[in-house]
C-alpha positions as CSV (number, residue, x, y, z in Angstrom):
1,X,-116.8,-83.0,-58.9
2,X,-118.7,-79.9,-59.4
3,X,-122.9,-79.7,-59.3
4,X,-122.9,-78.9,-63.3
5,X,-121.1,-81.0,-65.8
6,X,-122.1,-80.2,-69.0
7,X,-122.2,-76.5,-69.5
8,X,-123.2,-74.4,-72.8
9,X,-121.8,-71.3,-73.4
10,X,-123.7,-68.7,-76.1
11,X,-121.8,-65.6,-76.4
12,X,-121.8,-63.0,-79.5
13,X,-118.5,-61.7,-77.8
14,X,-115.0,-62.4,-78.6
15,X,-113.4,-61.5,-75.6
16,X,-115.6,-62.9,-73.2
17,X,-115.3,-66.4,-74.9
18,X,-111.1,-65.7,-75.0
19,X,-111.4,-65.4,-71.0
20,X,-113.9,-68.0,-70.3
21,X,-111.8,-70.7,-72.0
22,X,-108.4,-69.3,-69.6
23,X,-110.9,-69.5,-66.8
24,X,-112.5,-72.8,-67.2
25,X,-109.4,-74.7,-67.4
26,X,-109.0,-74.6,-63.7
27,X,-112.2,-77.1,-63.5
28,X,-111.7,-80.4,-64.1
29,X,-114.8,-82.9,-64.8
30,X,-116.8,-80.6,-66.8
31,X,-117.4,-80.5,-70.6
32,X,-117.7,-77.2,-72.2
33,X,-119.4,-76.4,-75.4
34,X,-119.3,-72.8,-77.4
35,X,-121.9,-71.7,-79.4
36,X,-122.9,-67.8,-81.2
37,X,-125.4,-66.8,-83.2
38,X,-125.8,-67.9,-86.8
39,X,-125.2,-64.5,-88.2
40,X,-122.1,-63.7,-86.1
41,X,-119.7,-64.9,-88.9
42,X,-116.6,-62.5,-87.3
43,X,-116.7,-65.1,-84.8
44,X,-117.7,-68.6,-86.9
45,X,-114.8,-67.7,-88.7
46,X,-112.5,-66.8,-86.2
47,X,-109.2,-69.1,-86.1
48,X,-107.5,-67.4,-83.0
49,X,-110.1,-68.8,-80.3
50,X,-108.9,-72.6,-78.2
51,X,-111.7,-73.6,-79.2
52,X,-114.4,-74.3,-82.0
53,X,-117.6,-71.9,-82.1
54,X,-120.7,-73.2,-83.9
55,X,-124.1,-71.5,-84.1
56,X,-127.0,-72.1,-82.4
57,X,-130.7,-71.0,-83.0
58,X,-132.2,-71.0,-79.7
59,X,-136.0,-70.8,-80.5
60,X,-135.5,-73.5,-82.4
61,X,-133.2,-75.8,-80.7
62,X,-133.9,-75.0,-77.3
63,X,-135.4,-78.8,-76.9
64,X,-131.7,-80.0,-78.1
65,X,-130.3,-77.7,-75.4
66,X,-132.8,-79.3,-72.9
67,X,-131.3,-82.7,-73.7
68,X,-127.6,-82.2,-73.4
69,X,-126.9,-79.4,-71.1
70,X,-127.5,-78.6,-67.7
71,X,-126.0,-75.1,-67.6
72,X,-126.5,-72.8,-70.1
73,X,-124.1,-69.3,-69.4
74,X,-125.1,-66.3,-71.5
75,X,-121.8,-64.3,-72.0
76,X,-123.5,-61.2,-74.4
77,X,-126.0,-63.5,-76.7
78,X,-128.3,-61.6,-78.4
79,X,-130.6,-64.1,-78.8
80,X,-133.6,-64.1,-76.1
81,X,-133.9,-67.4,-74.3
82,X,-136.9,-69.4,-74.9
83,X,-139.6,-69.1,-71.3
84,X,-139.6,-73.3,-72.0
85,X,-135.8,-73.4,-71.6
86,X,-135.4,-71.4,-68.5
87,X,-137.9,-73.3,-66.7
88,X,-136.4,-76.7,-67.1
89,X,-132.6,-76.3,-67.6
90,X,-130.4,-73.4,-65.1
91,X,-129.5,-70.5,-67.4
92,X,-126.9,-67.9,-66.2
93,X,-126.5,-64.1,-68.1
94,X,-123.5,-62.4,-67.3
95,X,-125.0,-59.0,-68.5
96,X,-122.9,-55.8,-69.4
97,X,-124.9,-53.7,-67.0
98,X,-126.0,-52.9,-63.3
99,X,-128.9,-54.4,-62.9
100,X,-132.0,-53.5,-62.4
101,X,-130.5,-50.0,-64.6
102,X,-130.8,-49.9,-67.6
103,X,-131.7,-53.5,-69.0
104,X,-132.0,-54.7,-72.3
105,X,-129.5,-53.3,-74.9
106,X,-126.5,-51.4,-74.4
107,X,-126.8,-50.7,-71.3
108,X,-123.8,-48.3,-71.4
109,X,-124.8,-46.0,-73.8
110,X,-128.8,-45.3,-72.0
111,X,-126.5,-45.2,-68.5
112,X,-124.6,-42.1,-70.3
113,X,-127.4,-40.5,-71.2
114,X,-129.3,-41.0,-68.1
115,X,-127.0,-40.8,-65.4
116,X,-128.1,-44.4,-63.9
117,X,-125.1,-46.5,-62.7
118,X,-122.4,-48.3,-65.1
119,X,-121.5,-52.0,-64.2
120,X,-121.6,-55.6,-64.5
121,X,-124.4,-58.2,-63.4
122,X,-124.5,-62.2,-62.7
123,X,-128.1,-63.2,-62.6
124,X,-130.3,-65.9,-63.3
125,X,-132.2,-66.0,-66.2
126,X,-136.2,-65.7,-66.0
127,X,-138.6,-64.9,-68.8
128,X,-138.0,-61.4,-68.5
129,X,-135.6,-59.3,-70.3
130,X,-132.3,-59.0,-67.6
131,X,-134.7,-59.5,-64.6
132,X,-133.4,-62.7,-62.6
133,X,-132.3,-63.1,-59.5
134,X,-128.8,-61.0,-58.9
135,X,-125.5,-63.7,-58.7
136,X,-123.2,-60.9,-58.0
137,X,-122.4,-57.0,-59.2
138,X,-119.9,-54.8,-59.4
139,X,-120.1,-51.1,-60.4
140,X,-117.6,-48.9,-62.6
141,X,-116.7,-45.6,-63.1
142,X,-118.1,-43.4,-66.1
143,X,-116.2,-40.3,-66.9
144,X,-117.0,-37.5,-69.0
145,X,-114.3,-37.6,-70.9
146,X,-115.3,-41.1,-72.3
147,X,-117.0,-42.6,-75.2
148,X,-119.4,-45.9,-74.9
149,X,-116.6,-47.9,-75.8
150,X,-114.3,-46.4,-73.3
151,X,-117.1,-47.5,-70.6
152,X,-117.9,-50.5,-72.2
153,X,-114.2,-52.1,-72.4
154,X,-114.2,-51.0,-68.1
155,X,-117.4,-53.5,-67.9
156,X,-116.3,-56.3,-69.7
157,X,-113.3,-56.3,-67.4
158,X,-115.2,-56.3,-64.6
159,X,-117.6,-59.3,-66.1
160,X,-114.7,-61.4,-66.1
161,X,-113.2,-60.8,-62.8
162,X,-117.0,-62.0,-61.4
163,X,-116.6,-64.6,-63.2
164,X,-112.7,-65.2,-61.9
165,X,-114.9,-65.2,-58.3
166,X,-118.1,-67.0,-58.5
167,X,-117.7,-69.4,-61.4
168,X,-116.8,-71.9,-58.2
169,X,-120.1,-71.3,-56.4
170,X,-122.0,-71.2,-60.3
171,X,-120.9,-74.6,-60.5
172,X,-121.5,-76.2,-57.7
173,X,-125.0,-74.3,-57.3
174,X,-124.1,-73.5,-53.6
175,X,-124.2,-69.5,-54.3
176,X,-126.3,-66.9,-53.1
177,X,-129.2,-64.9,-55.1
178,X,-130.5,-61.2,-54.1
179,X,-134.1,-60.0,-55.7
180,X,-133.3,-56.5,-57.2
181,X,-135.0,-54.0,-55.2
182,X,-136.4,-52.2,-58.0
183,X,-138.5,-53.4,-61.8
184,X,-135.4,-50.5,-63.2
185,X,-136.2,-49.9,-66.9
186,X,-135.4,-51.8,-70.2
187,X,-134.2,-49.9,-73.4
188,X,-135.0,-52.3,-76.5
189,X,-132.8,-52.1,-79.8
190,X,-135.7,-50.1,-81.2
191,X,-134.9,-47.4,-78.6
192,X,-130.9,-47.4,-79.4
193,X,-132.0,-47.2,-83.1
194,X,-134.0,-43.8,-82.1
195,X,-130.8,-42.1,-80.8
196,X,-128.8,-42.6,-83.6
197,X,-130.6,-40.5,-86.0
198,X,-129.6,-37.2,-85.1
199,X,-132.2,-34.2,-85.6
200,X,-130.5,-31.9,-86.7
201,X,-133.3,-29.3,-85.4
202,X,-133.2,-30.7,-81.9
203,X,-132.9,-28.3,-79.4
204,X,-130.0,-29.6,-76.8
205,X,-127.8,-28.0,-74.3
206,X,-124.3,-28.3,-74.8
207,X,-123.7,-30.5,-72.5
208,X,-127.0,-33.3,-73.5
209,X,-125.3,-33.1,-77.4
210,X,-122.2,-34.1,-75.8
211,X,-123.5,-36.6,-74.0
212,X,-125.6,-38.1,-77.0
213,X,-122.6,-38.4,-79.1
214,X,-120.4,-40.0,-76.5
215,X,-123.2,-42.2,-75.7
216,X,-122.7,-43.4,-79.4
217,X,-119.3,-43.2,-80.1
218,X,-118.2,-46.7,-80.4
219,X,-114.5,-47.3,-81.7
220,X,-115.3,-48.1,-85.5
221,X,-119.0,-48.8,-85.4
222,X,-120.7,-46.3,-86.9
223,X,-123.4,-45.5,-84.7
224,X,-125.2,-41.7,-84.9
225,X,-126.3,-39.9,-87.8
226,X,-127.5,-37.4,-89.7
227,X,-128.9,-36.7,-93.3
228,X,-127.3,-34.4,-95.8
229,X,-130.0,-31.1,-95.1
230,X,-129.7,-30.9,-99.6
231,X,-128.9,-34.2,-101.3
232,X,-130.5,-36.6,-98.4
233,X,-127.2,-38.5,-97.4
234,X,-126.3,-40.1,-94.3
235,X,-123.5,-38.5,-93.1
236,X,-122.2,-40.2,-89.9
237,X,-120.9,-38.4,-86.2
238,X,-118.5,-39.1,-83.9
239,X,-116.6,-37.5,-81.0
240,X,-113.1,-37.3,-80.1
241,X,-113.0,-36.8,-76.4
242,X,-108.9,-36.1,-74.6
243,X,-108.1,-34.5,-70.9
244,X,-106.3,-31.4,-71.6
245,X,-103.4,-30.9,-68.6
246,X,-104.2,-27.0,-66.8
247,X,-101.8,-24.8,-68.1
């Protein structure tokens, strides 16, 4: 029998749920609910997941969460959890970046532009924004010949093999924590927003334009901008980035 039983899991993040419910069935003796956030329909909606997701409101259910779990995994919510709920009940965040770089918000697009390391973090949850005690890590690679999404799909990857190898210890509450050396910096959604509107009078070098739009390239999301210098309209940027064999 494992230390935690009843587990929540709040995740905005369709492959992370997919692997958690191949994962979990290993454990036996532990119940499992699934919840997103309200406005996440993609995944309300979604028919192809084992199992049922329903939404969840956290500032204003965090009492219910209280009552019924005691293990609450974040696997990407993007709701903030409530300072009451993370002092009574164990909260987990597996977080899409290598903590303490680059916390808060797309980690993988500020870790582009500012050459700070690309990876995955386990830590516990405190009241600060991606600041708890470090679970386990693992770095990746970022090339320059890839897009956010590129770097992005490397993390989630990893996420899930930390999860493959500590879920055991998670459970039991027998693992190990390490205090991160270092406050590291937060970039809010405010601060993503910023990039995206591209200026077009901004003086860049080559290479930091580059940069900025492969920081917000994003598979179909569309992400940077720019307004029509005559008539006012958005018009929207992205870059196509391929290794070219030497000739």
């Amino acid at each position: 029998m494992y230390h935690y039983k009843n587990i929540l899991i709040i995740s905005d993040n369709f492959f992370l749920i997919n692997g958690f419910c191949k994962l979990v069935k290993k454990f036996e003796g532990i119940a499992v609910d699934y919840r997103c956030s309200a406005v996440n329909t993609a995944l309300l909606n979604n028919t192809s997941l084992p199992v049922k997701i329903s939404a969840i409101q956290l500032k204003e259910e965090w009492q219910e969460v209280i009552k019924n779990y005691d293990l609450v995994i974040s696997l990407h919510c993007k709701q903030l959890f409530p300072g009451e709920m993370v002092k009574v009940v164990k909260c987990i965040n597996v977080h899409p970046g290598y903590n303490p770089y680059n916390r808060g918000w797309f980690p993988q697009v500020f870790s582009i532009l500012n050459g700070l390391p690309f990876g995955a973090t386990i830590h516990e949850i405190d009241e600060q924004l991606d600041h708890g005690a470090i679970i386990a890590q693992k770095k990746v690679s970022g090339e320059a010949w890839e897009t956010s999404i590129d770097v992005y799909n490397k993390i989630v990857q990893a996420e899930i093999e930390l999860l493959e190898e500590f879920l055991p210890a998670i459970l039991n509450n027998n693992y190990q924590t390490i205090l991160p050396t270092e406050e590291g910096n937060v970039n809010l959604k405010k601060d993503f927003n910023a990039l995206c509107e591209l200026d077009l009078k901004e003086e860049l070098t080559m290479g930091e334009a580059i940069d900025r739009l492969r920081a917000l390239t994003h598979g179909e999301y569309k992400n940077a901008w720019f307004r029509h210098p005559e008539t006012g309209e958005k018009i929207y940027v992205s870059i196509n980035l391929e290794r070219g064999k030497e000739q």
